[in-house]
C-alpha positions as CSV (number, residue, x, y, z in Angstrom):
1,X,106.7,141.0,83.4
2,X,106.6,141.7,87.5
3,X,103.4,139.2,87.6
4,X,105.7,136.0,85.5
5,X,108.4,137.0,87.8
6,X,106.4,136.9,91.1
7,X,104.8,133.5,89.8
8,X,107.8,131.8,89.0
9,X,108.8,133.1,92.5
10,X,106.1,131.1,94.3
11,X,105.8,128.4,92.7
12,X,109.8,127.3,93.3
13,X,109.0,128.7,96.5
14,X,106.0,126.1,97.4
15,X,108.3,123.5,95.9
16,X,110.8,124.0,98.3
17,X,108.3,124.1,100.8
18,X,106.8,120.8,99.5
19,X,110.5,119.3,100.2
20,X,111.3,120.6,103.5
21,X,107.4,119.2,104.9
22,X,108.5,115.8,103.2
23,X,111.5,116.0,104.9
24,X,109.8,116.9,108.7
25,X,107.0,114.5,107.9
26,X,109.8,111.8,107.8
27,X,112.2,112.7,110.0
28,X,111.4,109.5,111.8
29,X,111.3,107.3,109.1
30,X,113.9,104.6,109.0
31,X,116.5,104.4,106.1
32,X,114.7,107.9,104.8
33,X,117.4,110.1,102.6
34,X,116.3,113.8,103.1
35,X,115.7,115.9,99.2
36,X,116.4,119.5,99.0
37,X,114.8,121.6,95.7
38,X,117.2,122.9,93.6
39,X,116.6,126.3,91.1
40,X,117.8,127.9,88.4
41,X,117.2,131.3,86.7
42,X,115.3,132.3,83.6
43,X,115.9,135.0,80.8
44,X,114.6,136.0,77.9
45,X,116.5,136.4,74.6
46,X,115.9,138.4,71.5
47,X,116.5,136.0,68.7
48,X,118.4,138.9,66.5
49,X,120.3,139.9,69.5
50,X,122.1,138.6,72.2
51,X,121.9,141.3,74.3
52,X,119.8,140.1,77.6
53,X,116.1,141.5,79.2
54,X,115.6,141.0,82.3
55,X,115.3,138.2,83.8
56,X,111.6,136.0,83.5
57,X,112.0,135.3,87.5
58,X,113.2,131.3,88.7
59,X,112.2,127.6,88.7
60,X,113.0,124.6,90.3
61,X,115.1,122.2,88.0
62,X,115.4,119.3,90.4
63,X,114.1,117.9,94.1
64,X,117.0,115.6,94.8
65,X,117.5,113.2,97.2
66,X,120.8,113.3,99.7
67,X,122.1,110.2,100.0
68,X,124.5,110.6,103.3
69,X,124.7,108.5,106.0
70,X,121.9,108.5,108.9
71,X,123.2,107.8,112.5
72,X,122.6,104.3,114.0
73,X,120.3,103.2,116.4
74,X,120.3,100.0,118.6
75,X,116.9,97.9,118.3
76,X,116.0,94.4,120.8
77,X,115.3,92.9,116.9
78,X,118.1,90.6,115.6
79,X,116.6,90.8,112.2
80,X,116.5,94.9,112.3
81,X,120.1,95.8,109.9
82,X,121.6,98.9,109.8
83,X,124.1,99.7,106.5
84,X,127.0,101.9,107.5
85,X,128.2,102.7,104.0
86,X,127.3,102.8,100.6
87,X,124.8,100.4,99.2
88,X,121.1,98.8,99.8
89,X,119.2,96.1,100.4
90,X,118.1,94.4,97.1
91,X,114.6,93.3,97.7
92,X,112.0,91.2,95.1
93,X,107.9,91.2,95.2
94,X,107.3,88.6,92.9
95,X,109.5,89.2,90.0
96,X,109.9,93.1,90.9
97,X,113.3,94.5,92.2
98,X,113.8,97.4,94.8
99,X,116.4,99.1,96.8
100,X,116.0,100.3,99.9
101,X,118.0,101.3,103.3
102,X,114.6,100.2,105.4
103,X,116.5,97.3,107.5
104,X,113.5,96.4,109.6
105,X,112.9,93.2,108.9
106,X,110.6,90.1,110.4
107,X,110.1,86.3,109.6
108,X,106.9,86.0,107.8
109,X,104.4,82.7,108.0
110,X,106.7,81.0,105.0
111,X,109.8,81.9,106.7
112,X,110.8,84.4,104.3
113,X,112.7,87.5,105.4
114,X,110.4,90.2,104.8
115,X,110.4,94.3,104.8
116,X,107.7,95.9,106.9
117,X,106.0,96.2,103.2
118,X,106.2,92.8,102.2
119,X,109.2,92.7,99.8
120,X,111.4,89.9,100.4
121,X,115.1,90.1,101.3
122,X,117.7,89.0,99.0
123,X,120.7,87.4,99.2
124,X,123.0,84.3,99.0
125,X,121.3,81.3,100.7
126,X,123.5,78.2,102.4
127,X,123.1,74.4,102.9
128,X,122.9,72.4,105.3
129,X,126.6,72.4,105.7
130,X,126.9,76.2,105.5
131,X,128.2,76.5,102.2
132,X,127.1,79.0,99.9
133,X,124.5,77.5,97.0
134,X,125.7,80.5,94.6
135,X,127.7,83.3,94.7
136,X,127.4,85.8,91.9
137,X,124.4,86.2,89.4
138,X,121.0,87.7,90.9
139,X,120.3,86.8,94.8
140,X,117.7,84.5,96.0
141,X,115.2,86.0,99.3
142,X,116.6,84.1,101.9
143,X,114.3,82.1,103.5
144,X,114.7,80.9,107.4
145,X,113.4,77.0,108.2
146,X,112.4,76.7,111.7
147,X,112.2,73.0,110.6
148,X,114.9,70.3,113.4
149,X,118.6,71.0,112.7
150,X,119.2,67.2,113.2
151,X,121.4,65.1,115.2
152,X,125.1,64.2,114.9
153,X,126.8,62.0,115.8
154,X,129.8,62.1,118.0
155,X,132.8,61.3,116.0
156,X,135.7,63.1,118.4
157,X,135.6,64.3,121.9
158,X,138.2,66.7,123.2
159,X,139.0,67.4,127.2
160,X,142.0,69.7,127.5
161,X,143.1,71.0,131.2
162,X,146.0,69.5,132.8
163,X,144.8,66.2,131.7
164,X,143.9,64.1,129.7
165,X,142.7,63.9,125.7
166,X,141.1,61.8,123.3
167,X,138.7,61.2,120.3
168,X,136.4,62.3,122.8
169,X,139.1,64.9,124.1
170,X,139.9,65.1,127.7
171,X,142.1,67.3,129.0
172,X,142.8,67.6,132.8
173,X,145.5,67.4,135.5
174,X,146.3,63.5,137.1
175,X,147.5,64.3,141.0
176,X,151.0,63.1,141.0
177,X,151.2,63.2,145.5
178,X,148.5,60.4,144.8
179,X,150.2,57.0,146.0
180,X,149.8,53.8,143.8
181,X,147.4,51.4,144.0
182,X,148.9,47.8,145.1
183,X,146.2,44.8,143.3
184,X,149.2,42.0,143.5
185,X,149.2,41.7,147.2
186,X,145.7,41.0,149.1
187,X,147.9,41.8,152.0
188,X,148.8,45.3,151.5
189,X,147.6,48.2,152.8
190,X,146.5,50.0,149.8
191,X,144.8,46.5,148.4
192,X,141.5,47.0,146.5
193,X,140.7,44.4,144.1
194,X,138.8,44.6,141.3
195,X,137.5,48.1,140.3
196,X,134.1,48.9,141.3
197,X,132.5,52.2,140.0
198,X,130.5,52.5,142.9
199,X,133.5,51.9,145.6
200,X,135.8,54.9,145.1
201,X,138.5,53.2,147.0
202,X,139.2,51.2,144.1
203,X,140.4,54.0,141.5
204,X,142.5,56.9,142.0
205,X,140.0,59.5,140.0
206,X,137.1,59.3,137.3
207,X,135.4,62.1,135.0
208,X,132.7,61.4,132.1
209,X,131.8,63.0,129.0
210,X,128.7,63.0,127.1
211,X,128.3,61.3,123.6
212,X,125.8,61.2,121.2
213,X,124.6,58.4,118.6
214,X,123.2,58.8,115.0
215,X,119.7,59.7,116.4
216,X,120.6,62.2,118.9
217,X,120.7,60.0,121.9
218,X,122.9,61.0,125.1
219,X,125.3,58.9,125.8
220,X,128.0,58.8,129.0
221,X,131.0,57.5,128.8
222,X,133.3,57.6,132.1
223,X,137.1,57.0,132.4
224,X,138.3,55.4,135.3
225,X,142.3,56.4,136.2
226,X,144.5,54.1,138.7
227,X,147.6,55.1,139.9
228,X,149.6,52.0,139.5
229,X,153.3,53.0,139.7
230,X,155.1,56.3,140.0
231,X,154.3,58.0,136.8
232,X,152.1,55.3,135.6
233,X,148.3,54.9,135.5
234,X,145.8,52.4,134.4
235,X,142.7,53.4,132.6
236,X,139.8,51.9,132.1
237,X,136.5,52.9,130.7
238,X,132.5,52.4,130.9
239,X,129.8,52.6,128.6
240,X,126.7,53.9,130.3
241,X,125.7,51.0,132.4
242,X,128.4,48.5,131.0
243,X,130.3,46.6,132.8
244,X,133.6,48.3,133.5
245,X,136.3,47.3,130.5
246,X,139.6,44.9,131.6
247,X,143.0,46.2,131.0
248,X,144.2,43.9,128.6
249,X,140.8,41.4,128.0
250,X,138.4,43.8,126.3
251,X,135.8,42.3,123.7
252,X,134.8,45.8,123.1
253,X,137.8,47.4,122.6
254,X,137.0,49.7,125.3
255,X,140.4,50.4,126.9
256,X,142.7,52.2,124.9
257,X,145.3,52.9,127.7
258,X,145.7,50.5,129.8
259,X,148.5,52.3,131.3
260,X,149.2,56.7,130.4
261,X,153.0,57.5,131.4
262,X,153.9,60.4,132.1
263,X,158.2,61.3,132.3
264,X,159.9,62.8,135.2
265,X,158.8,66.6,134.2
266,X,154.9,65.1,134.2
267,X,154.0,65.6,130.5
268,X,152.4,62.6,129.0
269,X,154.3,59.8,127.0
270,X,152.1,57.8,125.7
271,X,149.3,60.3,124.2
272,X,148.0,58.8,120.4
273,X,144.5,59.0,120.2
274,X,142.5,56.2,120.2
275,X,139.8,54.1,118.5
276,X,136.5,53.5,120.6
277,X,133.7,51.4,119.4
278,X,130.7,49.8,120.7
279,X,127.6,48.0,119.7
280,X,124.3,49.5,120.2
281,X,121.1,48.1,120.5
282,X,119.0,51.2,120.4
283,X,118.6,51.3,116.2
284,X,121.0,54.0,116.4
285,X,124.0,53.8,113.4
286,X,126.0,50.4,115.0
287,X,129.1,49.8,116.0
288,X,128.8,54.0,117.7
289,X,132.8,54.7,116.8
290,X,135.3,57.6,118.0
291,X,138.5,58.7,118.9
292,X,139.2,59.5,122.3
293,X,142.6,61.7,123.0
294,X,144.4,62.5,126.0
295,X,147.0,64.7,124.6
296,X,147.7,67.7,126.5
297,X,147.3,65.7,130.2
298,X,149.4,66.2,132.8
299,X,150.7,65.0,136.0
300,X,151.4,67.6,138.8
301,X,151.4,67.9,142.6
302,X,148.3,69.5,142.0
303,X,144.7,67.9,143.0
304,X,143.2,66.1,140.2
305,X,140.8,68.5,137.7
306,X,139.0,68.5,134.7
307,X,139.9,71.9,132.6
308,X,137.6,71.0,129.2
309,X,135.8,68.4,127.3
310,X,135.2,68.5,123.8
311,X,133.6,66.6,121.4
312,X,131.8,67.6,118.0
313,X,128.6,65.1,118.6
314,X,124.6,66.8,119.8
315,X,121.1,65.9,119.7
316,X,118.5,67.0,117.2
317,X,117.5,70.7,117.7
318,X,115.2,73.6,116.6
319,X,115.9,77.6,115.5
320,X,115.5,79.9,118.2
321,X,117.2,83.0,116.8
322,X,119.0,84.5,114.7
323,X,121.9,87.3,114.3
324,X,123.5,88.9,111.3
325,X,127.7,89.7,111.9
326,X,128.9,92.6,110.1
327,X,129.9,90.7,106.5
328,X,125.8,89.8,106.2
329,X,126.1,85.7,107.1
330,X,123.0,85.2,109.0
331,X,123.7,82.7,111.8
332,X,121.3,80.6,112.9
333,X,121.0,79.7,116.8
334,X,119.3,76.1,117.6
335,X,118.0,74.8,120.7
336,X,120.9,72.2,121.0
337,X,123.6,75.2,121.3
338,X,124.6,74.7,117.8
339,X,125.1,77.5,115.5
340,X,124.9,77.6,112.0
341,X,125.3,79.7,108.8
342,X,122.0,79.8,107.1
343,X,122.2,82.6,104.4
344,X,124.0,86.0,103.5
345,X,122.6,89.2,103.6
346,X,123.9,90.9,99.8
347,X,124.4,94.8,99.2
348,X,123.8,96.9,96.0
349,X,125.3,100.1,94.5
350,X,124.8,101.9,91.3
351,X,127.4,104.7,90.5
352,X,124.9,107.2,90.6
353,X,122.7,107.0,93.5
354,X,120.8,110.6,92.2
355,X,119.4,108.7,89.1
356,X,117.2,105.8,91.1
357,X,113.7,106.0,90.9
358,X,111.9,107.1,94.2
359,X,108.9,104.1,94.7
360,X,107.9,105.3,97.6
361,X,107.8,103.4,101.1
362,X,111.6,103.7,101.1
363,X,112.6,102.1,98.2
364,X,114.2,103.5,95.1
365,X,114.1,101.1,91.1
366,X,116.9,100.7,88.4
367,X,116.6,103.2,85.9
368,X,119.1,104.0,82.7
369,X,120.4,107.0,84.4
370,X,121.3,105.6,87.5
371,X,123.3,102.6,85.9
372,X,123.4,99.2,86.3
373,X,123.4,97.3,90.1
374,X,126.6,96.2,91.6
375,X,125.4,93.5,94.1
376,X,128.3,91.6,96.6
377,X,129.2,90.7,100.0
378,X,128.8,93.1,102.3
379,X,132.2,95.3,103.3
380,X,133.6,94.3,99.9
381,X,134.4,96.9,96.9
382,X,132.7,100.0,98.1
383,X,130.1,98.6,99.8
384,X,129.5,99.5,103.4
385,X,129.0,96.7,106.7
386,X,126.2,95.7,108.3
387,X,125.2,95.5,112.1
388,X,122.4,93.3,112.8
389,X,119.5,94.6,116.3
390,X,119.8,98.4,114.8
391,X,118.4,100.8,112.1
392,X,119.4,103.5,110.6
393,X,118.0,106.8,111.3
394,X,116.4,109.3,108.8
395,X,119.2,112.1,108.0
396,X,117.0,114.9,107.7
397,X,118.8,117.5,110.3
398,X,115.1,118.7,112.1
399,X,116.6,121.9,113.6
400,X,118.2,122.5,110.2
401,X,114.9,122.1,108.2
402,X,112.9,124.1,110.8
403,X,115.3,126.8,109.6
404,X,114.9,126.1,105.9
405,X,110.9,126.1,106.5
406,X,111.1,129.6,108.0
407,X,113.5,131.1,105.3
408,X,111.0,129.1,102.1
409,X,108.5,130.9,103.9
410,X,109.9,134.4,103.7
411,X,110.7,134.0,100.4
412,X,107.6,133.0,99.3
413,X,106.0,136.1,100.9
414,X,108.3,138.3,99.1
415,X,107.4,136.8,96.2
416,X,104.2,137.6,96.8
417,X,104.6,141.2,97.7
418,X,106.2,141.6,94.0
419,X,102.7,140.4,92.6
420,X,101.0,142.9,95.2
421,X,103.3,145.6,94.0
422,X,102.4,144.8,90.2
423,X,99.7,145.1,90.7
424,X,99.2,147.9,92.8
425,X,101.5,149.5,89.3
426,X,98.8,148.9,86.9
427,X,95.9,149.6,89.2
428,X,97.2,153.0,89.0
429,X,97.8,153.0,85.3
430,X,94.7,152.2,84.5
431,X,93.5,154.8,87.0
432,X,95.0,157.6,84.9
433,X,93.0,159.8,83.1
């Protein structure tokens, strides 16, 4: 039985050398799970005995694939995603659902999110108000529209410093070492009459924040501040090029505080947000109407300053990138600074890995052995995170399988040498006279 023995030999020898090259040949493959061959023994029984022969040599019973984890790689591609952790990326062609661990991904001319084969990404997509359109069930491919973001209009404004805040929110610092303003006596030193935007003798300070209407359109609105009294300042405000609002005869209802006190310590009094309002005659959304807050304005020795300005209104705008955070929400980035969930990037696990069907190009199918997929958010159950501009490596070990391809190919010489030996055993039989 030497020549059964010696061919069983070789030929789980050459399948173990089949493994190992696959293994090299992809050790630069992204997502790539390295195999290894697996044997077993075989023997001969007597059917009236159980005593044992010899053994009929070896096979291979399995080429499986190792499922650890590959080490992580940094990319300059938002859209590359590395797993770290259990799980894979469910992708569809057409109707057809694969795995993978391949997270180099690009846009393609629809705006899908594709594999470098084609296969679309899956995953939970959002609205326009970031809010997840299912959660649960099979995932949709998520699908990126470069299409305008849209306008918004401004509907509160926030400065916050030592200052002063608002619907439009202002927050800053009002220089208390400023002297008053005296408009009672023409005859005073410190007389300026009306105030004039243009003449800064006739206010104390000014700052402006930008606004937009229902189209998109930049508006600026500037606050005027007159020290008229220890502690006490007038306020008054302007509307792009409208005329400056009165203190206590304003059509508009442009002047919310005609005087902001502040008490002896210099924390503001008087610091309720406000209505604005005003008519446009651009065919934006009329009356344009907002709070403006001054909460969080103070009044020190120190010069006058502007800390922040908030408000929650910006023009129309268009996608110009995109990052993935670590729980799979894809975050788009528009032109008009805004930022914006779009979609979530889903995992899948089965509870046994071994059992998936190897497609080829990195992706593994369903089948009865492997058990049914467990798809979720990323980072939840036992699925692993993501992190978006980086891959993950191939975890075939090179040295190690350089090592493995040296001992396969002893073995399979010595294989060999028990065929040569065999034979070279009943060449001289048959010599024998």
């Amino acid at each position: 039985m030497g020549f059964q023995q010696g061919l069983s030999g070789l030929s789980a020898s050459s399948k173990s050398l089949d493994a190992i090259g696959n293994n090299i040949a992809n050790s630069s493959t992204v997502g790539f799970k390295q195999s290894r061959s697996e044997f077993a023994d075989m023997y001969a029984n007597s059917f009236a005995s159980s005593s044992t022969i010899s053994g009929m040599g070896g096979r291979t019973v399995a080429v499986t694939q190792q499922f650890g984890q590959g080490n992580i790689t940094s990319t300059n591609n938002p859209l590359d995603i590395a797993i770290t952790g259990n799980g894979y990326f469910r992708m569809m062609d057409g109707d057809s659902v694969s795995y993978t661990r391949n997270g180099q991904f690009q846009v393609n001319k629809d705006g899908f999110i594709v594999g470098n084969t084609g296969q679309k990404l899956t995953g939970w997509p959002f609205d326009i108000n970031a809010n997840a359109l299912q959660k649960g069930g099979n995932p949709s491919p998520l699908q990126l529209s470069v299409g305008n973001i849209g306008a918004k209009t401004t509907g509160w404004t926030e400065v916050v410093g030592g200052g002063i805040s608002a619907g439009l929110q202002f927050g800053m610092n009002l220089d208390a070492s400023q002297l008053p303003k005296d408009r009672t006596n023409p005859l005073a030193a410190n007389y300026v009459g009306a105030l004039n935007p243009a003449d800064i003798k006739t206010f104390t300070n000014s700052t402006s924040a930008q606004v937009y209407d229902s189209q998109g359109v930049a508006h600026s609105l500037t606050m005027y501040f007159t020290k008229t009294a220890p502690n006490t300042w007038e306020v008054r405000t302007r509307f792009d090029s409208d005329p400056v609002s009165l203190p206590n005869n304003d059509p508009l209802n442009l002047n919310p505080y005609p005087n902001v006190t502040f008490d002896s310590n210099g924390k503001l009094i008087n610091a309720t947000p406000l209505a604005f309002s005003t008519t446009l005659a651009s065919g934006a959304t009329s009356p344009l109407a907002f709070h403006i807050g001054l909460e969080g304005t103070t009044q020190y020795g120190s010069p006058f300053g502007v800390n922040t300005i908030r408000q929650d209104g910006y023009p129309d705008g268009v996608l110009t990138g995109v990052a993935v955070d670590r729980e799979g929400v894809m975050l788009g980035k528009y032109s008009n600074g805004q930022n914006r969930a779009i979609g979530q990037v889903t995992l899948t696990n089965f509870a046994n890995s071994q059992g998936l069907q190897n497609l080829g190009d990195n992706r593994w199918g369903e089948t009865f052995a492997s058990g049914q997929p467990r798809t979720n958010d990323p980072g939840t159950s036992d699925l692993g995170s993501l992190q978006s501009a980086s891959v993950e490596d191939a975890n075939v070990d090179l040295t190690a399988e350089l090592v493995n391809l040296i001992t396969a190919q002893r073995t399979y010489q010595a294989n060999a040498q028990t065929i040569k030996a065999q034979d070279t055993i009943l060449q001289t039989i048959v010599n024998l006279r």
